[in-house]
PDB file of N, CA, C and O in Angstrom:
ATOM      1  N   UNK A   1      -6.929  60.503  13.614  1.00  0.00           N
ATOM      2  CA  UNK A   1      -6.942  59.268  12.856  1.00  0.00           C
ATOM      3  C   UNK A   1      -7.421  58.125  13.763  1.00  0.00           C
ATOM      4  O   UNK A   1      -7.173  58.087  14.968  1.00  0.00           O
ATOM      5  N   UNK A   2      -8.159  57.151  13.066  1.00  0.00           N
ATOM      6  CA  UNK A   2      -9.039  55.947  13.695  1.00  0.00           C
ATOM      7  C   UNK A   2      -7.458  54.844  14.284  1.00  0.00           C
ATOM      8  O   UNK A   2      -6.670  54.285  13.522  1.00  0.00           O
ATOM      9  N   UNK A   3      -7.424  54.831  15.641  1.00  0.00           N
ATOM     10  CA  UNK A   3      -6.497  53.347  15.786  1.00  0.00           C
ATOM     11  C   UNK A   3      -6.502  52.476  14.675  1.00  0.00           C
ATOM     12  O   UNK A   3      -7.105  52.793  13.650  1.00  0.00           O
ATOM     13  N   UNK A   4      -5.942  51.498  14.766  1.00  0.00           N
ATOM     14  CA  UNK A   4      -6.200  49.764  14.150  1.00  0.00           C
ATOM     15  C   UNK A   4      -7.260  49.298  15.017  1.00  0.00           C
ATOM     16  O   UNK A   4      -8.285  49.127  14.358  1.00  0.00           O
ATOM     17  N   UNK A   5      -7.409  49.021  16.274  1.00  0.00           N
ATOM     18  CA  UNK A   5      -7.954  48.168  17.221  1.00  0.00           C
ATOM     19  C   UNK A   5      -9.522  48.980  17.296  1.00  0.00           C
ATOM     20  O   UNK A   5     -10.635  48.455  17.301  1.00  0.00           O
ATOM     21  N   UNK A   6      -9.281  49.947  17.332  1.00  0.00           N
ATOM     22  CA  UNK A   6     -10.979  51.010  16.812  1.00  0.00           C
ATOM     23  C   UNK A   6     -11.555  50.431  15.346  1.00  0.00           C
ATOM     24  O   UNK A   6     -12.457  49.595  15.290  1.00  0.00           O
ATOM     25  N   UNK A   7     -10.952  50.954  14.271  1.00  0.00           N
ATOM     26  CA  UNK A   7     -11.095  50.730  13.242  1.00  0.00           C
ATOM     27  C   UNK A   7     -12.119  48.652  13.275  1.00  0.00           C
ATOM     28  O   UNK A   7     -13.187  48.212  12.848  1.00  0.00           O
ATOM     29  N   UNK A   8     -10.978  48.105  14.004  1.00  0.00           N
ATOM     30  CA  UNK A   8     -11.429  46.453  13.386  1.00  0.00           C
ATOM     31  C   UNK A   8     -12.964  46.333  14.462  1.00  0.00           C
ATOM     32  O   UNK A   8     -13.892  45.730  13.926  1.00  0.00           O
ATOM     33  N   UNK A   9     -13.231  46.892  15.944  1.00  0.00           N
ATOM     34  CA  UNK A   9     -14.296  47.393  16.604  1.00  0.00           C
ATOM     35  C   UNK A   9     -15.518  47.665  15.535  1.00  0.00           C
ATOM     36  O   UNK A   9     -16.572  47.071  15.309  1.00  0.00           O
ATOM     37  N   UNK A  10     -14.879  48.859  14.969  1.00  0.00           N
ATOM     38  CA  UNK A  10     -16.462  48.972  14.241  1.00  0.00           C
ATOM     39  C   UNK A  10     -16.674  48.251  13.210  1.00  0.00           C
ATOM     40  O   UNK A  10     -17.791  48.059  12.730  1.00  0.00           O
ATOM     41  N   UNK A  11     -15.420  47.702  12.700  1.00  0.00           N
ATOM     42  CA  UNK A  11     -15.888  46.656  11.024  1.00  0.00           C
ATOM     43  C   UNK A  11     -16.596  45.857  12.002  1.00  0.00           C
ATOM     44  O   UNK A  11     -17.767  45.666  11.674  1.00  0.00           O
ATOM     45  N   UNK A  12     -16.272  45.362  13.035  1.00  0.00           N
ATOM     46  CA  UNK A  12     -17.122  43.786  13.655  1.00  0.00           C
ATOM     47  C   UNK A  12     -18.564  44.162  14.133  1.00  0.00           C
ATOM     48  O   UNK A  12     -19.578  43.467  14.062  1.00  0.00           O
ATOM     49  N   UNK A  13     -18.385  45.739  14.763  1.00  0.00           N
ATOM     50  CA  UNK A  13     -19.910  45.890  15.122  1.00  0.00           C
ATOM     51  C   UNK A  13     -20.379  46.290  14.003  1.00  0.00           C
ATOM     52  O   UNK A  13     -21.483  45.747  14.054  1.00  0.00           O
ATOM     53  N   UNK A  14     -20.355  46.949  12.833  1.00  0.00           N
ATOM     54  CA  UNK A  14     -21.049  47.067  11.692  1.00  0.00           C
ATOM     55  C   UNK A  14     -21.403  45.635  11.184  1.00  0.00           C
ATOM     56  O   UNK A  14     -22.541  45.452  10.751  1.00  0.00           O
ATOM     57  N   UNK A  15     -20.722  44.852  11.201  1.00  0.00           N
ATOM     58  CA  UNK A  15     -20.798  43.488  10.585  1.00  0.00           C
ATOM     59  C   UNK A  15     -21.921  42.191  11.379  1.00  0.00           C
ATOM     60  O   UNK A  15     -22.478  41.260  10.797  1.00  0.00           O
ATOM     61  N   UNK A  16     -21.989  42.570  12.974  1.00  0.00           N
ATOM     62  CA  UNK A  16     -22.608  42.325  13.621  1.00  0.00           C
ATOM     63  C   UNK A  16     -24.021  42.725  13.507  1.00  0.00           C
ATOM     64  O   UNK A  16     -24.982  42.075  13.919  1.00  0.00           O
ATOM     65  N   UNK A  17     -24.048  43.958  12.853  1.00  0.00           N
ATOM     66  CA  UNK A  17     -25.513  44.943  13.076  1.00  0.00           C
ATOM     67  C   UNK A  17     -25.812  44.482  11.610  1.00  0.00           C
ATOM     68  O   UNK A  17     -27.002  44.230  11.418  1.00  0.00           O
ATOM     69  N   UNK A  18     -25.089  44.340  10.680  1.00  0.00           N
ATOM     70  CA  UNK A  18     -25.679  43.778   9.357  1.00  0.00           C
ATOM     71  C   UNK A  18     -26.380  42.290   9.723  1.00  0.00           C
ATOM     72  O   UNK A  18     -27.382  41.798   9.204  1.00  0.00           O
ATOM     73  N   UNK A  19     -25.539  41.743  10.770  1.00  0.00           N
ATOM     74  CA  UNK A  19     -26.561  40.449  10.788  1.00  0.00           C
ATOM     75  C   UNK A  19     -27.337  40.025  11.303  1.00  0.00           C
ATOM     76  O   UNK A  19     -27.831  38.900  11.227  1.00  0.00           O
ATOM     77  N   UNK A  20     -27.640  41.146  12.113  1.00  0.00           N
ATOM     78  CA  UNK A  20     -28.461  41.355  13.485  1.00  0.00           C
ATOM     79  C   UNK A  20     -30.267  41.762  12.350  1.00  0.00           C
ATOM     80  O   UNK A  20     -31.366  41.265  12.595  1.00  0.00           O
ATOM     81  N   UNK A  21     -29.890  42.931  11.012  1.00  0.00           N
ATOM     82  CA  UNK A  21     -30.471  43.306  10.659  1.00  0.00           C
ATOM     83  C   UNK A  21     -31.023  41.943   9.444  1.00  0.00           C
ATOM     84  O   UNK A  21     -32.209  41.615   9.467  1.00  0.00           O
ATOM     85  N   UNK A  22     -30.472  41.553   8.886  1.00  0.00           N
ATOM     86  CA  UNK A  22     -30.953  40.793   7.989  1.00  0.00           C
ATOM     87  C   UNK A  22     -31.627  39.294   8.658  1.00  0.00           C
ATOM     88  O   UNK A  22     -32.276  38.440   8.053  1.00  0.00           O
ATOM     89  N   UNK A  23     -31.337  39.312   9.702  1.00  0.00           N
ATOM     90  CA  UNK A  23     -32.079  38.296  10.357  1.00  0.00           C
ATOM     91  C   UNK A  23     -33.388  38.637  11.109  1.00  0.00           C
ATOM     92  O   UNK A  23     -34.158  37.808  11.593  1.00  0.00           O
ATOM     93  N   UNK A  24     -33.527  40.014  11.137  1.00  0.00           N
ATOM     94  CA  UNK A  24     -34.804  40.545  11.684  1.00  0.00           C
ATOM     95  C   UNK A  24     -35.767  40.930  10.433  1.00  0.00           C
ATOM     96  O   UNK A  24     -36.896  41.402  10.570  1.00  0.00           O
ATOM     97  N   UNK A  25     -35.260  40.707   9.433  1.00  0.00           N
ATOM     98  CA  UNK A  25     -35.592  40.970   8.326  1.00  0.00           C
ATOM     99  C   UNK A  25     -36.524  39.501   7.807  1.00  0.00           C
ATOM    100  O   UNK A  25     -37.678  39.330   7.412  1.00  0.00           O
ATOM    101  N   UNK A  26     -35.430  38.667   8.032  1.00  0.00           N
ATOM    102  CA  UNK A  26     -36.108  37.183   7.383  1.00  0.00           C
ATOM    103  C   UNK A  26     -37.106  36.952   8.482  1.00  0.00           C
ATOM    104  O   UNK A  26     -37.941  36.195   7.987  1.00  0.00           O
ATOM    105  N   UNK A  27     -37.526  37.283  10.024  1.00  0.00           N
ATOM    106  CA  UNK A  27     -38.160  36.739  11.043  1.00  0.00           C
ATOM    107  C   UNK A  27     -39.430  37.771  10.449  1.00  0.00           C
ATOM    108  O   UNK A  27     -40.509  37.213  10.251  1.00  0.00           O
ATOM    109  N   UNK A  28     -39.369  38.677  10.272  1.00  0.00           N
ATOM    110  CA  UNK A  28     -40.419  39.896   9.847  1.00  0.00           C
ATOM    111  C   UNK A  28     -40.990  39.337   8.783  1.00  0.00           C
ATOM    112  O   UNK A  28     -42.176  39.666   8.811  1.00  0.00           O
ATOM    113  N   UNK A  29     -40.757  38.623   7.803  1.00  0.00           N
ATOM    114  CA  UNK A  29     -40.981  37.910   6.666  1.00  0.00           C
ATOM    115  C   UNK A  29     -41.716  36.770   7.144  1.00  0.00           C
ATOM    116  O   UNK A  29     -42.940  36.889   7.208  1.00  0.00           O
ATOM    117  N   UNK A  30     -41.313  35.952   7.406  1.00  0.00           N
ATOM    118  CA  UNK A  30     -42.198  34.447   7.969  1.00  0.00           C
ATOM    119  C   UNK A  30     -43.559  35.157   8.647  1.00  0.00           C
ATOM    120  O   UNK A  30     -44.734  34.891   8.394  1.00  0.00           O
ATOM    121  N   UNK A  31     -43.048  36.099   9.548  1.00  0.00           N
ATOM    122  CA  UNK A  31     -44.357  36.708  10.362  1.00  0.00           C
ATOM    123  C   UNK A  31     -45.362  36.665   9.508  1.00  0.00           C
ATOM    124  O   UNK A  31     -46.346  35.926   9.528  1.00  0.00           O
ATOM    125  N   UNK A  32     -44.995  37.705   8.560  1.00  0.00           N
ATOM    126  CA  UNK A  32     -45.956  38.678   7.155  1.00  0.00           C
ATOM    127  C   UNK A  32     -46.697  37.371   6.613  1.00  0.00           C
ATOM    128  O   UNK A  32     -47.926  37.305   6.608  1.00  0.00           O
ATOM    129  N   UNK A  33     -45.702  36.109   6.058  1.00  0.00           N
ATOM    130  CA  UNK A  33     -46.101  34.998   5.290  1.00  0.00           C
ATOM    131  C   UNK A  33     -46.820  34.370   6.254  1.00  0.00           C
ATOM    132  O   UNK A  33     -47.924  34.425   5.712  1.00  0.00           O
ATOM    133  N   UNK A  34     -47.008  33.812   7.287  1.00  0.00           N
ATOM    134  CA  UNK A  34     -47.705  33.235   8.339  1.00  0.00           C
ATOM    135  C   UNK A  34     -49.209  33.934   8.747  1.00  0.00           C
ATOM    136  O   UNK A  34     -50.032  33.181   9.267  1.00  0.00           O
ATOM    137  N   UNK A  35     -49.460  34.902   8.591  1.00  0.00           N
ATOM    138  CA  UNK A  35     -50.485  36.407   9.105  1.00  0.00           C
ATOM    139  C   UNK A  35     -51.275  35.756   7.684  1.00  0.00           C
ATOM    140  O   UNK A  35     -52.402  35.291   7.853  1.00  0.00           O
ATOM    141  N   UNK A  36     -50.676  35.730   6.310  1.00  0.00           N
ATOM    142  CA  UNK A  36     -51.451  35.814   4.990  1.00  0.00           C
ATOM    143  C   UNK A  36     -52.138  34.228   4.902  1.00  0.00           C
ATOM    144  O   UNK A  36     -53.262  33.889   4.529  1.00  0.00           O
ATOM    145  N   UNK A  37     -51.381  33.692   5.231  1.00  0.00           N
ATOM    146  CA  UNK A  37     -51.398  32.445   5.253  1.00  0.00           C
ATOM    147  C   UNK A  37     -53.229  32.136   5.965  1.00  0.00           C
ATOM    148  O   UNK A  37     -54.244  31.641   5.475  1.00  0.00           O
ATOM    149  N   UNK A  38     -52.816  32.862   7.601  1.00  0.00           N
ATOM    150  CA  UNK A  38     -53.748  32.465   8.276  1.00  0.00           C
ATOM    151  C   UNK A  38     -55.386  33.278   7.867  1.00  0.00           C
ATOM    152  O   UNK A  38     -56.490  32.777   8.077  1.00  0.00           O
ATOM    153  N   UNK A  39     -55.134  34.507   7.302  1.00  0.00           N
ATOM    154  CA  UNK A  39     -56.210  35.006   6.785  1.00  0.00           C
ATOM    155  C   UNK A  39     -56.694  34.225   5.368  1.00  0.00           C
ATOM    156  O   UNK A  39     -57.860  33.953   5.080  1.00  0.00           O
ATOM    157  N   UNK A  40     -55.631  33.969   4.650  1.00  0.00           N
ATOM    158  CA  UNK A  40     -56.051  32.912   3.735  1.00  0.00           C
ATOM    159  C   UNK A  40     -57.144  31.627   4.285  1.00  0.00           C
ATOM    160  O   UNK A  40     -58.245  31.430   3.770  1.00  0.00           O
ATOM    161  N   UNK A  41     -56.576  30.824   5.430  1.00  0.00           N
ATOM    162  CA  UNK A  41     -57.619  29.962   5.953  1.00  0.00           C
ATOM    163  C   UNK A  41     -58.946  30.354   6.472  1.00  0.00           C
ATOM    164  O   UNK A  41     -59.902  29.608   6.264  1.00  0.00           O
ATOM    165  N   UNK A  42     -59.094  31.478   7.141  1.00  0.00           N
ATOM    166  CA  UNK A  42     -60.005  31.613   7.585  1.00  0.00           C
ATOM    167  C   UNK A  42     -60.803  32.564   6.907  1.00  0.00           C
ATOM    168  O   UNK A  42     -61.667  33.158   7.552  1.00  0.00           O
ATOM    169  N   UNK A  43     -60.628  32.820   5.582  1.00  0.00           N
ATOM    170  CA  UNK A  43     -61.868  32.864   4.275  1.00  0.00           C
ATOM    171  C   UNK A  43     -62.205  31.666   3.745  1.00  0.00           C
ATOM    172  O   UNK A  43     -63.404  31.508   3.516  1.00  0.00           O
ATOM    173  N   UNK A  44     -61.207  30.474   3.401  1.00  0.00           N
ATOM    174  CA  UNK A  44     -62.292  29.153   3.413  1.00  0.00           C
ATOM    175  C   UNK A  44     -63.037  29.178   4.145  1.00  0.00           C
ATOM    176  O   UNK A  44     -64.111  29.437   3.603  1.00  0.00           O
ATOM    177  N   UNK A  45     -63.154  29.019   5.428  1.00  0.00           N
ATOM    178  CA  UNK A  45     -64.224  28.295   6.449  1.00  0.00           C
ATOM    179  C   UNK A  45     -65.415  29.188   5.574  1.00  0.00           C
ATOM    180  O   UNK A  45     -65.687  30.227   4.972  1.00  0.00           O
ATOM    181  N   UNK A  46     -65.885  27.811   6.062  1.00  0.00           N
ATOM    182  CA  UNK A  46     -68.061  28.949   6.015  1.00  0.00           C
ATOM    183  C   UNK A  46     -68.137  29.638   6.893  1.00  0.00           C
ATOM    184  O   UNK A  46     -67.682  29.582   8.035  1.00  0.00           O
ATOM    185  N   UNK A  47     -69.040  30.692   6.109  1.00  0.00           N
ATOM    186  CA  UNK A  47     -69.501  31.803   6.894  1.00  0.00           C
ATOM    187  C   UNK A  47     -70.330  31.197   7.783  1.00  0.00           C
ATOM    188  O   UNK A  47     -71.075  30.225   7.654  1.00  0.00           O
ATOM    189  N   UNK A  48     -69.918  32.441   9.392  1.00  0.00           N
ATOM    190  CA  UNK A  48     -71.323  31.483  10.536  1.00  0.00           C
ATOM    191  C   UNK A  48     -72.503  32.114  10.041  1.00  0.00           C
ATOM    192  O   UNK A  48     -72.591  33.096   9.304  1.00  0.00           O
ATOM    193  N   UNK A  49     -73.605  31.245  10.670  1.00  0.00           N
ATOM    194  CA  UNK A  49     -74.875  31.714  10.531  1.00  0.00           C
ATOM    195  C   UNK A  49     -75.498  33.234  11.147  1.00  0.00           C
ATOM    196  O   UNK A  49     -74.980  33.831  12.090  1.00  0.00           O
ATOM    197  N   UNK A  50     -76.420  33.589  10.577  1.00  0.00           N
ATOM    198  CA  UNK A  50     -76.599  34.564  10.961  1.00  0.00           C
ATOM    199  C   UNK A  50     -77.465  34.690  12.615  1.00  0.00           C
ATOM    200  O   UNK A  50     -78.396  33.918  12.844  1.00  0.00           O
ATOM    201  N   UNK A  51     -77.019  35.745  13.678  1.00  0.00           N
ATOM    202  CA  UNK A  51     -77.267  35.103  15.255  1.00  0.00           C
ATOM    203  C   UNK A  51     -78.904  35.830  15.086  1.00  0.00           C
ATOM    204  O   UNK A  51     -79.253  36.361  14.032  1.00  0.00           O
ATOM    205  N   UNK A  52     -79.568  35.766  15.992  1.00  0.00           N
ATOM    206  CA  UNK A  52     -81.361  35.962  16.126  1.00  0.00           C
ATOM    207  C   UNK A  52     -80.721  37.345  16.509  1.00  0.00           C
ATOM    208  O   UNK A  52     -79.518  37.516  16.703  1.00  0.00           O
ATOM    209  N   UNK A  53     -82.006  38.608  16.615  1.00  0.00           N
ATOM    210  CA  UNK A  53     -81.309  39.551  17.002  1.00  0.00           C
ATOM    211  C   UNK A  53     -82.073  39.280  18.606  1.00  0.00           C
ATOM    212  O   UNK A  53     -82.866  38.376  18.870  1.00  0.00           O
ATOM    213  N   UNK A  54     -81.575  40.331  19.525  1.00  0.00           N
ATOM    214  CA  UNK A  54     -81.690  40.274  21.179  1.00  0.00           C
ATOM    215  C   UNK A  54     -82.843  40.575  21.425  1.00  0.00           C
ATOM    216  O   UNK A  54     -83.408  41.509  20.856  1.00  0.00           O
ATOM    217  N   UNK A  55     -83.410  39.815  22.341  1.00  0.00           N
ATOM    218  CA  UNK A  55     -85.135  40.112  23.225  1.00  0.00           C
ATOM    219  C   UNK A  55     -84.817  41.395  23.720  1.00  0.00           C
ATOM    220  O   UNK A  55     -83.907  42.008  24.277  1.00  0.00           O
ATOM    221  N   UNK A  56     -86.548  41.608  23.049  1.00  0.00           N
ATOM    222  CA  UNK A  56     -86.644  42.916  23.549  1.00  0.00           C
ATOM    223  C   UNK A  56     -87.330  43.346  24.748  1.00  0.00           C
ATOM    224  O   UNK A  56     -88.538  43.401  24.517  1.00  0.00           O
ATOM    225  N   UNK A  57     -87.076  43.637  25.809  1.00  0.00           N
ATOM    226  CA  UNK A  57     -87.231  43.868  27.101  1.00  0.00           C
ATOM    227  C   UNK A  57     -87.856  44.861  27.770  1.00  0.00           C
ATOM    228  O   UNK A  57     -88.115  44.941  28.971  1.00  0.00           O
ATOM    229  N   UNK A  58     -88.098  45.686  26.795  1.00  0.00           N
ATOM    230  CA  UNK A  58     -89.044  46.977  26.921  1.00  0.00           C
ATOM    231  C   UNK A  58     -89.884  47.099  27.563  1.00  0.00           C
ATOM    232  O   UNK A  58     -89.989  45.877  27.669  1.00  0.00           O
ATOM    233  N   UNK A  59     -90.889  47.551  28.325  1.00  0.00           N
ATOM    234  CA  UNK A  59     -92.487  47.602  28.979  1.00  0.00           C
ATOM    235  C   UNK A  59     -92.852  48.140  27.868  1.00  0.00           C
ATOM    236  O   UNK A  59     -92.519  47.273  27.061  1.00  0.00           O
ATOM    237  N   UNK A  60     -93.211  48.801  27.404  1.00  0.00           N
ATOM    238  CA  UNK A  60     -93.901  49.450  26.464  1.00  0.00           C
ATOM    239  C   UNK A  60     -93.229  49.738  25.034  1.00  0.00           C
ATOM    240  O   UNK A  60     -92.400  50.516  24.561  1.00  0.00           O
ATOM    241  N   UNK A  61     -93.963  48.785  24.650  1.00  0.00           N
ATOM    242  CA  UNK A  61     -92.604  48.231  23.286  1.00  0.00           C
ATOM    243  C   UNK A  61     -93.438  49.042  21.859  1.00  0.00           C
ATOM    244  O   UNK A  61     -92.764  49.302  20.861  1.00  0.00           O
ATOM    245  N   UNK A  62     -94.969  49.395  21.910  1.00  0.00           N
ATOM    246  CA  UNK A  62     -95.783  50.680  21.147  1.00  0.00           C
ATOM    247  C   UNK A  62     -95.791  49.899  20.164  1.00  0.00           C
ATOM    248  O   UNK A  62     -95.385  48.740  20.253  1.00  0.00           O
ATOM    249  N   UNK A  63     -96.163  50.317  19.296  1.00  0.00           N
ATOM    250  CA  UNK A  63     -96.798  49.592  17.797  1.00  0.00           C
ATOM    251  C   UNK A  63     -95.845  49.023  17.072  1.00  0.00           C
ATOM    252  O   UNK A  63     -96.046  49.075  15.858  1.00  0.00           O
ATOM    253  N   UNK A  64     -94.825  48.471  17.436  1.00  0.00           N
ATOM    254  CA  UNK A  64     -94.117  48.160  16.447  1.00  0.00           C
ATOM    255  C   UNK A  64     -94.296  46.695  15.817  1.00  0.00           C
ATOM    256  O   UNK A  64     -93.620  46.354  14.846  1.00  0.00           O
TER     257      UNK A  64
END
């Protein structure tokens, strides 16, 4: 059989870990909402321009 002084141990660490959990819960949340948020902004912006493509450096660059 569980003591008293065991017994009230784990109600407090169960009770502890419930709040340990629901607060990692709400921080995981803001994250998620903050992430959407920021991909939300950065589909407004304009698209950049399109870049030149790279010199071509070749010696013998053939009929193209």
């Amino acid at each position: 059989m569980i003591s008293r002084g065991k017994a009230e141990k784990r109600q407090a660490r169960g009770k502890r870990l419930s709040a340990a959990l629901r607060e990692n819960l709400k921080r995981r949340k803001a994250q998620a909402r903050g992430r959407a948020e920021s991909v939300a902004r950065e589909d407004a912006w304009p698209p950049m321009p399109a870049q030149p493509p790279p010199p071509d450096f070749r010696r013998n660059r053939g009929s193209e």
